[in-house]
N, C-alpha and C positions, 0 to 999 in steps of 0.2 A: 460653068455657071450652075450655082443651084438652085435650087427653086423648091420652096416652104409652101406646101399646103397647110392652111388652118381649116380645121373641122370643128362647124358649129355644134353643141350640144343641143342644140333646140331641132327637135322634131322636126322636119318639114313634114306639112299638110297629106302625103301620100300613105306616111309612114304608118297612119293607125285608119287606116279605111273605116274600122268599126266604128269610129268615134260619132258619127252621125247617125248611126242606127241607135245609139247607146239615150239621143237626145229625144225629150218625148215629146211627140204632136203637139203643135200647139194649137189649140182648141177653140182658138177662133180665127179666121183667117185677116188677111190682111187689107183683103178691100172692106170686110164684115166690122173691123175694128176705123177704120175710115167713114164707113158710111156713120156708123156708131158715136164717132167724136162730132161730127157735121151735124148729124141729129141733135145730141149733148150741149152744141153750140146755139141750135135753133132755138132749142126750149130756153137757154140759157137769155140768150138774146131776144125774145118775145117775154117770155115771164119773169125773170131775175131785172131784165132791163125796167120791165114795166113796174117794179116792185120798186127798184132804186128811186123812178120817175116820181112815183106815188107818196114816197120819204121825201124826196127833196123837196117838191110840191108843200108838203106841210110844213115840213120845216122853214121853207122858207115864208106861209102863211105866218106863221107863231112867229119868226126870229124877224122880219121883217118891225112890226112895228113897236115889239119890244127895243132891239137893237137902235133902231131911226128914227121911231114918231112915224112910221108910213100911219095910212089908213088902213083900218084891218081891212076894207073891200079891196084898195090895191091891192096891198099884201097879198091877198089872194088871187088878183088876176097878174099879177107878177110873178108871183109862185108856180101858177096852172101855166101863165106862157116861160117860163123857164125849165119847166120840167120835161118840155118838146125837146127843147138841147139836151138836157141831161138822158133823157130815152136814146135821142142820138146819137149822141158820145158811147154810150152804153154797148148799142149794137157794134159801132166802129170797134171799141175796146173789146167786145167779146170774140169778134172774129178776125182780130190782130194779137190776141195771144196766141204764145205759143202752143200751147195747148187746150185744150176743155178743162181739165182743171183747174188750172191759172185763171180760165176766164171764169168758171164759178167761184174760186176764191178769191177774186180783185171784185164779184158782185156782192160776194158775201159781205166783204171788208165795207163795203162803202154801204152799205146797206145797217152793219153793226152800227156803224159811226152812226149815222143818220139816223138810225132807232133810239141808240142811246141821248144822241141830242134830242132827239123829242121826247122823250122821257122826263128829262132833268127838264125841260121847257112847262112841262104841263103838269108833274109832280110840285115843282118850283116856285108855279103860279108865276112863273118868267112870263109867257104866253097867254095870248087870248084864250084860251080854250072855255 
């Protein structure tokens, strides 16, 4: 009987001991970039959330009784109590991304939307303003 050794050409991990000296410190550590994203998240979710809140709130002021015939006073107390969802959805989404920057770039995104709709609302003369 014979018997066929194959011999991999791929390195095994012993083979270059230096290789992990050769790799350079990384410069913040790994609980530091943890606490760092959590933070990132915080301010994200307190102030991005509260910004989004504050857009949707007008917009939905202005787009409410252009779009329906509401009354601009509902409009407004429709707007003020939907933007309590939309704050809390916000926080939910920012600390359900996968990361800090996903969750400022899905604030940013819904925040762009929401400016530019109020832009074109009250440049437009769409909107009570």
């Amino acid at each position: 009987m014979i018997l066929i050794l194959q011999v991999s050409s791929l390195p095994l991990s012993h083979e270059f001991p230096n290789d992990l000296a050769r790799r350079p410190a990384p410069l913040v550590s790994a609980g530091l970039r943890y606490r760092m994203g959590v933070a990132s998240r915080a301010v994200a979710a307190i102030a991005g959330g509260y910004g989004v809140a504050a857009l949707s709130a007008a917009v939905l002021a202005l787009g409410l009784p252009a779009l329906f015939g509401m009354a601009r006073s509902e409009a407004a107390l429709t707007g003020t109590l939907a933007s309590f969802l939309v704050y809390a959805v916000a926080v939910m989404w920012v600390f359900a991304a996968r990361s800090a920057w996903r969750a400022w770039t899905g604030l940013a995104i819904a925040a762009a939307l929401q400016g530019l709709l109020l832009l074109l609302w009250t440049q437009g003369g769409g909107g009570a303003a």
